[in-house]
C-alpha positions as CSV (number, residue, x, y, z in Angstrom):
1,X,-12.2,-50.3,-26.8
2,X,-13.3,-50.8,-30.0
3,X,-11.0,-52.0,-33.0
4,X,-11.6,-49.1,-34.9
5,X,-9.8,-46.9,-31.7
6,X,-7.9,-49.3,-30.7
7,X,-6.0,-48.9,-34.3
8,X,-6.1,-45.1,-34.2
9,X,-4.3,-45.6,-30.8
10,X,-1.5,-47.8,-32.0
11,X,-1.3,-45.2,-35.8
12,X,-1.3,-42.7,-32.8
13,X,2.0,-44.2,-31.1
14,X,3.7,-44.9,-34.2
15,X,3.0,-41.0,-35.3
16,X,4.5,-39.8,-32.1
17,X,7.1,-41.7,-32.1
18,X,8.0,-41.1,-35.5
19,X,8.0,-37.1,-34.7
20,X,10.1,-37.3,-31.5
21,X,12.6,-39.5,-33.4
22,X,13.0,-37.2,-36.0
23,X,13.5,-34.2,-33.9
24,X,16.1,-35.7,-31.8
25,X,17.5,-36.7,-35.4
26,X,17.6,-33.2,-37.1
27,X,21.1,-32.8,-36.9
28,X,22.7,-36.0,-37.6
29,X,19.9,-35.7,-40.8
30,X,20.9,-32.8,-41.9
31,X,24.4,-34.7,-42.0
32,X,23.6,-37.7,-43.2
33,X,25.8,-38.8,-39.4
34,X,24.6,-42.1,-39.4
35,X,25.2,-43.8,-35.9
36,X,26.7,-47.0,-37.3
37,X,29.5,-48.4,-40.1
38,X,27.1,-50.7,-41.3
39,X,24.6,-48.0,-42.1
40,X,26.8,-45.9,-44.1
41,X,27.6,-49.1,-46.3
42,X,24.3,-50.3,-46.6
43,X,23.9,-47.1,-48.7
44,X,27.3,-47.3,-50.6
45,X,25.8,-50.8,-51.3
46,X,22.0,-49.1,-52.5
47,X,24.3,-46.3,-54.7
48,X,26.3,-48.7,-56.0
49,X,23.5,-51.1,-57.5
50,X,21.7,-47.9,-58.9
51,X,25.1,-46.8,-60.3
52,X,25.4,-49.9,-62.4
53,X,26.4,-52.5,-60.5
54,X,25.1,-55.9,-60.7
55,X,21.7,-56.9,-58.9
56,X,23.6,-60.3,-57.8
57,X,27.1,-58.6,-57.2
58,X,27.6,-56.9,-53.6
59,X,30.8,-56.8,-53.6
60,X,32.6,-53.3,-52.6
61,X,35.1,-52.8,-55.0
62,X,36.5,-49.6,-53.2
63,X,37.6,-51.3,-50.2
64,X,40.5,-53.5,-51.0
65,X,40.7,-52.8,-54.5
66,X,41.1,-54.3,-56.8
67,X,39.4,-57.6,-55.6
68,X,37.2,-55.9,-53.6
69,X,35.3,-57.4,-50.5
70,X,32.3,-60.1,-51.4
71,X,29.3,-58.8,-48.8
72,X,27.0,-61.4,-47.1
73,X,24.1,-58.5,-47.2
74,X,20.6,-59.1,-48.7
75,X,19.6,-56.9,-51.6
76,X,16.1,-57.4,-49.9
77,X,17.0,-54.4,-47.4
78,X,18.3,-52.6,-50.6
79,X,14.8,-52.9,-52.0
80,X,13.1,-50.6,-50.4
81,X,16.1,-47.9,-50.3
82,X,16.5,-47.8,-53.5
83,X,13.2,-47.7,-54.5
84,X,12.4,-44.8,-52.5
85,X,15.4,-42.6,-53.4
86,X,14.1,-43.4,-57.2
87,X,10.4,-42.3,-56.3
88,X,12.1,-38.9,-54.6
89,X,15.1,-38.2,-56.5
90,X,13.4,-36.2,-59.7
91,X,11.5,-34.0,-56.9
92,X,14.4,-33.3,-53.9
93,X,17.8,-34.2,-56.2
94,X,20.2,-37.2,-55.0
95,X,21.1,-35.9,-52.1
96,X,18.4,-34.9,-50.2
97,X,16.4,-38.4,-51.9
98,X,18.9,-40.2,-49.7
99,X,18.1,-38.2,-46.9
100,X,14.6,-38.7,-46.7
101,X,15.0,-42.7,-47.1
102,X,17.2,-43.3,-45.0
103,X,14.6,-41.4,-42.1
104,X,11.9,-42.6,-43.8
105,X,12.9,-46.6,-44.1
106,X,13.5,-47.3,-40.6
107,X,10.7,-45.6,-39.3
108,X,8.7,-48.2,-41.4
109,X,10.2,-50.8,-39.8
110,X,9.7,-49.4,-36.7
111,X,6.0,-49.3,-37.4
112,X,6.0,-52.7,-38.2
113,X,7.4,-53.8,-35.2
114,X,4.9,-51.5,-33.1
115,X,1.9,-53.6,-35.1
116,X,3.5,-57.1,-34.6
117,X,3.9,-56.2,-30.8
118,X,0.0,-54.9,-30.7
119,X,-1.2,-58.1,-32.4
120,X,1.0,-60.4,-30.3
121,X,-0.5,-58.9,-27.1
122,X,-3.8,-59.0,-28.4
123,X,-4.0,-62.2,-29.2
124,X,-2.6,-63.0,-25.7
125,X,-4.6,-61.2,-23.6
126,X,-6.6,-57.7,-24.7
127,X,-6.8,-54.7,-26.4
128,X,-5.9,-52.2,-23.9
129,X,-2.9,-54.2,-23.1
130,X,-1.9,-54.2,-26.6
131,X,-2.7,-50.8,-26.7
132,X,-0.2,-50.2,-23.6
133,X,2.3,-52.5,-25.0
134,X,2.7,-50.4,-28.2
135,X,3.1,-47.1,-26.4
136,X,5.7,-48.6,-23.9
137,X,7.4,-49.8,-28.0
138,X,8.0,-46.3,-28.2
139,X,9.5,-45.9,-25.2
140,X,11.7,-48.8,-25.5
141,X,15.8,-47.7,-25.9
142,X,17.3,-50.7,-27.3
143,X,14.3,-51.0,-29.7
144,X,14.3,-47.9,-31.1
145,X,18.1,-47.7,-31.3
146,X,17.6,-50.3,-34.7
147,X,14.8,-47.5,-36.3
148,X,17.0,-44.4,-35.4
149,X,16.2,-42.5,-38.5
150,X,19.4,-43.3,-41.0
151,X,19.6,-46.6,-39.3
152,X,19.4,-48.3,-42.5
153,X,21.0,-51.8,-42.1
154,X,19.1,-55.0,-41.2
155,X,18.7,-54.8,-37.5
156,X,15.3,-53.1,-37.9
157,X,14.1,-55.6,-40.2
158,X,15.4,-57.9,-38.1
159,X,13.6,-57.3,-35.4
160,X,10.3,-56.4,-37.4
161,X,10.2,-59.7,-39.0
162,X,11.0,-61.8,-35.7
163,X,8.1,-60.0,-33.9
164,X,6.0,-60.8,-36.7
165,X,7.2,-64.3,-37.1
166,X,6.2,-64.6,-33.1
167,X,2.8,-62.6,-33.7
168,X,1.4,-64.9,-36.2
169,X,2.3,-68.0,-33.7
170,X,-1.0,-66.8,-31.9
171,X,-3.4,-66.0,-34.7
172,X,-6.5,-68.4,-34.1
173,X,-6.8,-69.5,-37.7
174,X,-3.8,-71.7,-37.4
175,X,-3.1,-72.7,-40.4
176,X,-2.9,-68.8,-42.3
177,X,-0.9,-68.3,-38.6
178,X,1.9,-71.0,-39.5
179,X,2.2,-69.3,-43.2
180,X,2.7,-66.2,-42.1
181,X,5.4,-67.1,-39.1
182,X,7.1,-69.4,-42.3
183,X,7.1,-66.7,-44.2
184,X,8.5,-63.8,-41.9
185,X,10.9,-66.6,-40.7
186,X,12.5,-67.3,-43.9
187,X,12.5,-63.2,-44.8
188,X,14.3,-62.7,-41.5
189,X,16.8,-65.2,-42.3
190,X,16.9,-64.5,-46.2
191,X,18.1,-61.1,-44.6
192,X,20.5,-62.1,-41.7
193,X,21.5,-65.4,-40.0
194,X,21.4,-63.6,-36.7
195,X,18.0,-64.6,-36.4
196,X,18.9,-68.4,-36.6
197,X,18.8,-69.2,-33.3
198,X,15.8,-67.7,-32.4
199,X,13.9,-68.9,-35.7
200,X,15.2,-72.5,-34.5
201,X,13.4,-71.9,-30.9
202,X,10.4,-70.8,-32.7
203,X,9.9,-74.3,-34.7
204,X,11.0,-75.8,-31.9
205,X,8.0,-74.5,-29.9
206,X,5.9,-75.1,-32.3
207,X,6.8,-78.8,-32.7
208,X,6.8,-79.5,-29.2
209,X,3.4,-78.0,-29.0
210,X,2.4,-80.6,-31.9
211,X,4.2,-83.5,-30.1
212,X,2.5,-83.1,-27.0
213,X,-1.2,-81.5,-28.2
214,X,-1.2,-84.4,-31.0
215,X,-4.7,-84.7,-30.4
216,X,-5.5,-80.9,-31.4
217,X,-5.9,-80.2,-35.3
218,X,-4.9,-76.5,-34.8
219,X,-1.0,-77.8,-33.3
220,X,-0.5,-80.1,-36.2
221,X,-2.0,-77.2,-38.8
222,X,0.3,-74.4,-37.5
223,X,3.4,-76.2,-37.1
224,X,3.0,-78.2,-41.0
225,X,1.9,-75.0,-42.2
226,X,5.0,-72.9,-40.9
227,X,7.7,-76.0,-41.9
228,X,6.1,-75.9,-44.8
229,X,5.9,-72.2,-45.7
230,X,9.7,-71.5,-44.6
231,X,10.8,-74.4,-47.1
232,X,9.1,-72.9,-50.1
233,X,9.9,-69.2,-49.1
234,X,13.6,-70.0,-48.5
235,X,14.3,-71.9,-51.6
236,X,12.1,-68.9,-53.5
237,X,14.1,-66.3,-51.5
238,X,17.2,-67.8,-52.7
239,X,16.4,-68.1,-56.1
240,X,15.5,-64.4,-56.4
241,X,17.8,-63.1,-54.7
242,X,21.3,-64.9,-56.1
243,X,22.6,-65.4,-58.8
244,X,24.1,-68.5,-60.2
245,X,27.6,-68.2,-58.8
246,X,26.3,-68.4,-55.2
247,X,24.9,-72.0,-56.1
248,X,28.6,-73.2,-55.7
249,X,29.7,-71.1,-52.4
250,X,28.8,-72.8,-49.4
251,X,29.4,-69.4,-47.3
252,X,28.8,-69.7,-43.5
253,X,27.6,-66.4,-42.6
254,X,24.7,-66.1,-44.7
255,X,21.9,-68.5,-46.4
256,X,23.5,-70.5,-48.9
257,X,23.4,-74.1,-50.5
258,X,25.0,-75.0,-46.9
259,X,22.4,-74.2,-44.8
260,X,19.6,-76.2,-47.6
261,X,19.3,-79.2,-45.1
262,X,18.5,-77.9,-41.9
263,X,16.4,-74.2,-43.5
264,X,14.8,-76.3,-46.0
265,X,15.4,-79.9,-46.1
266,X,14.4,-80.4,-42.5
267,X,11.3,-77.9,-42.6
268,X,10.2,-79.6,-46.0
269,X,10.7,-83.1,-44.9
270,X,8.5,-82.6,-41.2
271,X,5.8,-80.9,-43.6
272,X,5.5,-83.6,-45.9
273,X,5.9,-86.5,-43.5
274,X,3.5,-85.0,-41.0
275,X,0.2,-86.8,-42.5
276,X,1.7,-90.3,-41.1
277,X,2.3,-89.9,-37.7
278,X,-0.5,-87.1,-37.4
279,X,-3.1,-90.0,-35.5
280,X,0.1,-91.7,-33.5
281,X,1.3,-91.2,-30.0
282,X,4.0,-88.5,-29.1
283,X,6.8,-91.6,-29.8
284,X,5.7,-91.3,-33.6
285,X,5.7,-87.6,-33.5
286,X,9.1,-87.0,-32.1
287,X,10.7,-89.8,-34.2
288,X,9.6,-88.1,-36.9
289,X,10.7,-84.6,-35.9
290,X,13.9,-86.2,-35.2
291,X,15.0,-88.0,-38.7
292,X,13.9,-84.5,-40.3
293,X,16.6,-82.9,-37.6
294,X,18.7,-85.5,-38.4
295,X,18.9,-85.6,-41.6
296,X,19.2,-81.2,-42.1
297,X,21.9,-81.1,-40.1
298,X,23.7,-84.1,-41.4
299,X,23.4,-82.5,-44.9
300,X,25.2,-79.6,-43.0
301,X,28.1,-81.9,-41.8
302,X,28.6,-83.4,-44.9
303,X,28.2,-80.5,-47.2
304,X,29.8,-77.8,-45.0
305,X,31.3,-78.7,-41.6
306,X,33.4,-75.9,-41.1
307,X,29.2,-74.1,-40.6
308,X,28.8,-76.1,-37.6
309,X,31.6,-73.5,-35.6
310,X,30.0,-70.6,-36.8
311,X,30.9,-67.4,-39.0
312,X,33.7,-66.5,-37.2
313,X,35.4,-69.9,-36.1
314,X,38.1,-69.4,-38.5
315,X,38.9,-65.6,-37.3
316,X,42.5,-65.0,-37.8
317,X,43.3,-64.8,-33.9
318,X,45.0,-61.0,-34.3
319,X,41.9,-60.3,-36.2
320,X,39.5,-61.4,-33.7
321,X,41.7,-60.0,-30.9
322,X,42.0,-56.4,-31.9
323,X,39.1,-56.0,-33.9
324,X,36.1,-58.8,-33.5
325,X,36.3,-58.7,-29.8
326,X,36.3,-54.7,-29.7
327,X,32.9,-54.4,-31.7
328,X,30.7,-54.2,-28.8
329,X,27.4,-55.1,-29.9
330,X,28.9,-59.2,-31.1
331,X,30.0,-59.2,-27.2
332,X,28.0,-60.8,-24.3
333,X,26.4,-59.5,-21.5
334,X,29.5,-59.5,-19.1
335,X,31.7,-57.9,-22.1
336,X,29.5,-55.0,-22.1
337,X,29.9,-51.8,-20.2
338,X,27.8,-51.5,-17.4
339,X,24.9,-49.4,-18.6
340,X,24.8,-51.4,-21.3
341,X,24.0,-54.6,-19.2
342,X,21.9,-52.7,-17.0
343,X,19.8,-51.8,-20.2
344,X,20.0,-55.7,-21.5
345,X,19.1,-57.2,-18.3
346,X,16.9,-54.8,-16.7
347,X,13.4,-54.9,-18.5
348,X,13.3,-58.6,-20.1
349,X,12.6,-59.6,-16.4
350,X,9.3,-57.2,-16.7
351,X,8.0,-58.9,-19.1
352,X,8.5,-62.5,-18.3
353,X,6.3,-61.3,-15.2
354,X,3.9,-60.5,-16.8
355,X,4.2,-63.7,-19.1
356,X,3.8,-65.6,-15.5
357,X,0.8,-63.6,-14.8
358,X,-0.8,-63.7,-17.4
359,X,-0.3,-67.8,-17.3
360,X,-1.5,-68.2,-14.0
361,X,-4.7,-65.8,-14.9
362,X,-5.4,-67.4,-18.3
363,X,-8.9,-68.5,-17.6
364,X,-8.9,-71.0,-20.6
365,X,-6.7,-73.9,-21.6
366,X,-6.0,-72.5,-24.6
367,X,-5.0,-69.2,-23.1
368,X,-2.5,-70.4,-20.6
369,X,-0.9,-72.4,-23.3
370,X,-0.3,-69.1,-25.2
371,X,0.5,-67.1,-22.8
372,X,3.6,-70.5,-21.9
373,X,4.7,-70.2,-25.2
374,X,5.3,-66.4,-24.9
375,X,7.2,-66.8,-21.9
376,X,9.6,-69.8,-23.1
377,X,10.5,-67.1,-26.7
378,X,10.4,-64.6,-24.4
379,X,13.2,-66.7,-22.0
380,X,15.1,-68.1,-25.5
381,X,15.1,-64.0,-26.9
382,X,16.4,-63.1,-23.5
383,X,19.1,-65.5,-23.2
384,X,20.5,-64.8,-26.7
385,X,20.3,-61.3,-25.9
386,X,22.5,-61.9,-23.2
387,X,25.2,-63.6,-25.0
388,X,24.9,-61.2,-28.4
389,X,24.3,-57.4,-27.8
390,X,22.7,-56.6,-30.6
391,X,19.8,-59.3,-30.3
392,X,18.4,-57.0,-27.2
393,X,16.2,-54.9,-29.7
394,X,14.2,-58.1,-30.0
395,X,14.5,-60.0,-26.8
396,X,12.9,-56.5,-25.4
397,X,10.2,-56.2,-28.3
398,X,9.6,-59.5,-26.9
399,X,9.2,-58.4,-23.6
400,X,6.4,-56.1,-24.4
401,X,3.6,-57.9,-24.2
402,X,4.3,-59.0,-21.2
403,X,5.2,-56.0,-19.7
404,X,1.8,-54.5,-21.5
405,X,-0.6,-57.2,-19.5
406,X,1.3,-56.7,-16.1
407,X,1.2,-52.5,-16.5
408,X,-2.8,-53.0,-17.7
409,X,-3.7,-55.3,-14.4
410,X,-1.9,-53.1,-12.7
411,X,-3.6,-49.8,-13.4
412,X,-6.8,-52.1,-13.0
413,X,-6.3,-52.4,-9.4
414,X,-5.0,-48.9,-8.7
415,X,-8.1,-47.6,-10.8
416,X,-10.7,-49.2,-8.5
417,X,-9.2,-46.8,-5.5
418,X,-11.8,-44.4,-4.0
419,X,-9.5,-41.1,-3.9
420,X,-8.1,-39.1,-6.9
421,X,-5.0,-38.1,-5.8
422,X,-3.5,-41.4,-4.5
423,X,-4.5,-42.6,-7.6
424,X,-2.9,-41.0,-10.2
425,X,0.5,-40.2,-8.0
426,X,0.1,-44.4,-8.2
427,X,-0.6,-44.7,-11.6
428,X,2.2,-42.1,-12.2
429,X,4.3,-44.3,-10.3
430,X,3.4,-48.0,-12.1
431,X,3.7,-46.3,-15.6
432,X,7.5,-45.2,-14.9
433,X,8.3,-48.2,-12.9
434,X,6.9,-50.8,-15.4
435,X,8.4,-49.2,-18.1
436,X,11.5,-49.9,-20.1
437,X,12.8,-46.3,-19.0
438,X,11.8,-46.8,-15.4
439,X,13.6,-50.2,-15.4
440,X,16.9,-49.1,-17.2
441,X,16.7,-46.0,-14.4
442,X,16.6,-48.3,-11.6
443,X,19.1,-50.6,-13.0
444,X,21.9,-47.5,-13.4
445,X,21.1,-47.2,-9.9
446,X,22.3,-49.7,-8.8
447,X,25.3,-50.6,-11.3
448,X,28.7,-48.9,-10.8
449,X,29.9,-46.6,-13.2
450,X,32.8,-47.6,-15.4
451,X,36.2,-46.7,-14.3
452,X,37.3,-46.3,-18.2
453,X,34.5,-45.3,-20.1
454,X,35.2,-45.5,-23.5
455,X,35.4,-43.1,-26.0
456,X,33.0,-42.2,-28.8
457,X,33.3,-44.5,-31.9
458,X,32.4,-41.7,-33.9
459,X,33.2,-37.7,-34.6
460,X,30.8,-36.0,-32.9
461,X,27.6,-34.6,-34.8
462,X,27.6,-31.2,-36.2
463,X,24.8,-28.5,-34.7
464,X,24.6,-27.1,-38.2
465,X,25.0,-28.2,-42.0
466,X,28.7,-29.0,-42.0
467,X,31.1,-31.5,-44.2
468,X,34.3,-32.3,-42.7
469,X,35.3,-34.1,-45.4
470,X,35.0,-31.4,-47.8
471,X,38.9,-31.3,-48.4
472,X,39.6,-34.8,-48.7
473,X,36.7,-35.5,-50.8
474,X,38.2,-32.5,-53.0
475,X,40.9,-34.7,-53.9
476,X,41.7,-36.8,-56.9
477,X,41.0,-40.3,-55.8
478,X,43.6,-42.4,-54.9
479,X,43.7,-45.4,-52.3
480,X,44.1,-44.7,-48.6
481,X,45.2,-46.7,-45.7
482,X,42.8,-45.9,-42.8
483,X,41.1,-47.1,-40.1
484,X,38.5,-49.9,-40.0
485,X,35.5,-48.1,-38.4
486,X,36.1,-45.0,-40.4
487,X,36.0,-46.7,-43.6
488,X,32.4,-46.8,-44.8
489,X,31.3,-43.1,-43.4
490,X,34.3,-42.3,-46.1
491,X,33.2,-44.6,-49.3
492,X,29.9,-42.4,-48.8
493,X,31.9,-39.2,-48.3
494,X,34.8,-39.1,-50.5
495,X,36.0,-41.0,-54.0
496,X,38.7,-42.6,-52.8
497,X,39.3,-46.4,-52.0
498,X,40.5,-47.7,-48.8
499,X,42.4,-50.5,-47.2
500,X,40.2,-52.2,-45.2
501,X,36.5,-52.2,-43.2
502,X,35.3,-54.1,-39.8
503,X,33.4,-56.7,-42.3
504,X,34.8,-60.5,-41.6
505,X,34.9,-61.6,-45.2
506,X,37.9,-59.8,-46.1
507,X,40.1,-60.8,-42.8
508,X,43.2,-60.4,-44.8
509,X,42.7,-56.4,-45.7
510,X,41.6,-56.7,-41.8
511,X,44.7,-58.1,-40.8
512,X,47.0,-56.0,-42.9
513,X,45.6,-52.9,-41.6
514,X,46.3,-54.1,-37.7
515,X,49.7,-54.9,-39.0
516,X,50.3,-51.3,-40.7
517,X,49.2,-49.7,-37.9
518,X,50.4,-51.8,-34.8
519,X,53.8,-52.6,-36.6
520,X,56.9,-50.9,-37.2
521,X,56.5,-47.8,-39.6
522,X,58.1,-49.8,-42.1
523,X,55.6,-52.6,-42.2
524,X,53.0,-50.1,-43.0
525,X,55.4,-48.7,-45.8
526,X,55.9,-52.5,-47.3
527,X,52.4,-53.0,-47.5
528,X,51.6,-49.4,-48.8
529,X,54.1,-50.0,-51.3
530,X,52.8,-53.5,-52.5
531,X,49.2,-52.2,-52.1
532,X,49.7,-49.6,-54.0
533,X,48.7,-47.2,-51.2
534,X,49.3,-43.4,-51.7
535,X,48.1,-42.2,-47.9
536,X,47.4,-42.6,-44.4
537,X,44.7,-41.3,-42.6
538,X,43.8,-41.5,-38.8
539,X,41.0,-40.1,-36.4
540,X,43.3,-39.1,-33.8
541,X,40.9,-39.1,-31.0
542,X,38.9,-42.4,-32.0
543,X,38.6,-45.1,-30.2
544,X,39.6,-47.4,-32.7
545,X,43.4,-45.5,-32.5
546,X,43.6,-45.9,-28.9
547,X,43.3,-49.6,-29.0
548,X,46.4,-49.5,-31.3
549,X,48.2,-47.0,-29.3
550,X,47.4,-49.6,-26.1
551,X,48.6,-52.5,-27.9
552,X,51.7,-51.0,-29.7
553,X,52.9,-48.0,-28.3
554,X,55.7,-47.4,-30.6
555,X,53.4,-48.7,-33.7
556,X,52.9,-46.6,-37.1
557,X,49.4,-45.1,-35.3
558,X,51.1,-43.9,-31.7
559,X,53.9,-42.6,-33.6
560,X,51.8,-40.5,-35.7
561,X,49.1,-39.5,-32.6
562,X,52.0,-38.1,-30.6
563,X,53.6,-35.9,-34.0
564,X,56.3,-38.4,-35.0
565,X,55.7,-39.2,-38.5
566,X,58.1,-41.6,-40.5
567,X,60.5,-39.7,-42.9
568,X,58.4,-41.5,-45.8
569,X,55.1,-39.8,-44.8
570,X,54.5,-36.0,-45.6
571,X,51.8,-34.1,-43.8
572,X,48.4,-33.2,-45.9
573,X,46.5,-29.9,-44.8
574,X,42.6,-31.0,-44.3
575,X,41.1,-27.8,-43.2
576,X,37.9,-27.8,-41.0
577,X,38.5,-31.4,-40.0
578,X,39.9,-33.5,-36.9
579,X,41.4,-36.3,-39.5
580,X,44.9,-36.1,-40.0
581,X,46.3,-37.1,-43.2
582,X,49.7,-37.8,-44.6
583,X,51.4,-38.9,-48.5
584,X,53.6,-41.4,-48.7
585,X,57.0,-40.7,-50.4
586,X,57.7,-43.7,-52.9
């Protein structure tokens, strides 16, 4: 295959893709029914920066007003949104110029990801398994679940970068190849600390493969190269991107002057320090891997020890109870329902096959070292897919190439058989099984179904151009006491402001929404009151009502599910919709 097909084939994948995701999309377009919370406030964030606001302030000064809640969210993602409902606005009007981007953007990503993958496995073993590995990309559920069209928040990126950051890893020139992983490393983290850990086992890799290959010029070049690269790019992202407030706050949950010593102090210090131990023995090496490790995360400890828990460490226990441990894609593997571990679990273990195959094929030194490396990211994506739902996307990117070389040697064999018809059925038959679709198949097969499936988290998708929140976005704004997960599909909706939203920095406004509606009726009325609250709104059939309902059954929320309003709420008509609102009486 030549280069010049063997790029048609992948533009080729990524076209089809794009045009079956988009069909299956129509409706949810056409509503702008974005699949996620975070998505429909990634674009209150976008609107709210092209309204006015300031580059350096993401704050969301609807919910919780008048304070408002201080986002940990990269204006890098913003970037391209907003620059793409600017380019289409004057020729399709606001509305429809949000449309489009928020189709188009993800399916960008989703093309980046499909080249990292191609260039991974081409580097790795050849260009029809690259070729196969991108095609199986687009068949690949928890993949394409982050480049739904309107999935607009960072997952996509996410995964796009971390591919790309593993990609570059195996480019032969090894010092443009540690650049270009420094750089996509420090992006991916600029954007979320939910690549941390696996950013960590990448330099990790790389430094043990310059401890113990000492002796070869490219191991030293690629791992200085990338330490070096994500110092720069990290302090440079940093710079850009905050302003001069966020030098004081030593925030956990995103990059901040708390993570400086182990994102950049420790990268900076191994890249500099590298030239004197580059002749010595492994001892020399690792000591001086070691006092840069050291002395990053010492900075940390000093500077910040409450980061050394994590984000969520100091979780107001109701708060993570009722709300933290309900968001099923922060859970582990064993929290999840069982098609959802059947879909985590089931295909990773394709591709670390073919990782082992590929090894024990390699028919160069070089190549089996590769194809070792692959396998131990593949292992680290897997595990931390396992023990956070939402890093599957990329543990199973991860798993492509892999899973590309095994489905390639497989068809090989089954090619070199004499009749036609045993062939193909066979071929038929590897394809499906090999495939991320054949594997979560199997899996469900063998998993039991859930005896209490859970609800949607969502109102279901209209089949036609509708707006359910036609009457309540009618109204004069006000502020509203509501649930968490319906909160951002509303800032985008309607006017008003609102109590509270599923985002950890604001645990109080989550707390006091628990309380309003798992309390007595008159908690909620105190806090309305104090607030300055006018109404309460509830999705009657959502899920997150029936956790309040299950864990106070004579709360504010069951006694309004089952008709029995306090005296101090009156009943608001909302025609066309399934929300049921009520004003409070002062």
């Amino acid at each position: 295959m030549t280069p010049a097909r063997f790029r048609l084939g992948v533009l080729a994948a990524w076209l089809l893709a794009c045009a079956i995701l988009l069909f299956v999309s129509r409706d949810a377009i056409a509503n702008l029914a974005m699949l996620d919370a975070d998505d429909y406030l990634r674009l209150q964030e976008v609107r709210d920066w092209l309204g006015g606001q300031s580059f350096f302030d993401v704050h969301q000064y609807r919910i919780d007003p008048p304070g408002g809640v201080a986002m940990h969210w990269s204006r890098i993602v913003d970037l391209p949104l907003a620059a793409f409902i600017l380019l289409f606005q004057p020729l399709l009007g606001t509305a429809d110029a949000e449309r489009v981007t928020a189709s188009l953007v993800p399916l960008i990503t989703l093309g980046g990801s499909m080249v990292a993958i191609a260039t991974a496995t081409v580097r790795l073993a050849d260009r029809r398994a690259a070729l196969i590995a991108t095609l199986l990309a687009a068949t690949t559920p928890l993949l394409l679940f982050h480049v739904m069209p309107l999935r607009i928040d960072h997952h996509g990126w996410q995964t796009m970068l971390g591919l790309s950051t593993i990609a570059a890893c195996f480019d032969p020139r090894a010092r443009r190849g540690g650049i270009v992983a420094g750089i996509c490393a420090a992006l991916w983290l600029a954007i979320s600390l939910e690549g941390l850990p696996m950013a960590a086992a990448i330099g990790l890799l790389l430094a043990v493969r310059f401890v113990i290959e000492g002796g070869d010029r490219d191991a030293a070049q690629r791992f200085r190269a990338f330490a070096g690269a994500l110092a720069l790019a990290g302090i440079m992202l940093f710079a850009a991107f905050h302003g001069r407030a966020a030098y004081s706050q030593p925030y956990c949950d995103a990059v901040s002057p708390a993570w400086f010593g182990p994102m950049i102090a420790s990268p900076a210090l191994a890249a500099l320090l590298m030239p004197l131990v580059a002749t010595r023995g492994p001892v020399a090496r690792i000591g001086l891997l070691a006092f840069a490790a050291i002395t990053g995360v010492g900075m940390l400890a000093v500077t910040a020890p409450d980061c050394l828990h994590g984000p969520f460490a100091a979780l107001d226990p109701v708060v993570r109870h009722y709300w933290y441990q309900n968001v099923p894609e922060g859970m582990p593997v064993w929290r999840q329902p069982n098609a959802n571990a059947a879909m985590l679990i089931g295909f990773p273990l394709i591709g670390i096959a073919g990782a082992l195959l590929g090894w024990r094929r390699a028919t160069t030194a070089s190549g089996a070292r590769n194809w070792l490396a692959m396998l131990m990211l593949m292992l680290a994506a897997y595990a931390v897919s396992l023990l956070v739902q939402r890093a599957g996307g990329f543990a199973h990117g991860c798993a492509l190439p892999g899973a590309g070389y095994l489905l390639a040697r497989l068809l090989d064999a089954i090619g070199r058989w004499r009749h036609v018809v045993p062939r193909i059925l066979a071929s038929a038959a590897a394809i499906m099984a090999l495939s991320p679709i054949g594997a979560l198949l199997a899996a469900n097969l063998v998993v039991l179904e859930d005896p209490n499936p859970e609800p949607p988290r969502s109102l279901p998708i209209c089949r036609a151009p509708c707006d359910r929140f036609a009457a309540l976005a009618a109204m004069k704004p006000t502020y509203i006491l509501t649930g968490l997960d319906l909160t951002p599909n509303l800032l985008v909706k309607t006017p008003h402001s609102y109590a509270g939203s599923g985002h950890h920095r604001d645990q109080a406004a989550i707390r006091r929404v628990l309380d309003s509606f798992m309390g007595d009726p008159e908690v909620a009325h105190r806090i309305m009151r104090a607030r300055g609250m006018s109404h309460v709104l509830i999705e009657p059939q959502g899920i997150e009502a029936s956790i309040y309902i299950a864990a106070a059954p004579h709360g504010l929320m069951a006694r309004l599910v089952t008709g029995r309003p306090p005296a101090w709420l009156k009943p608001v008509p909302l025609p066309g919709s399934q929300l049921k609102l009520w004003r409070r009486i002062p």
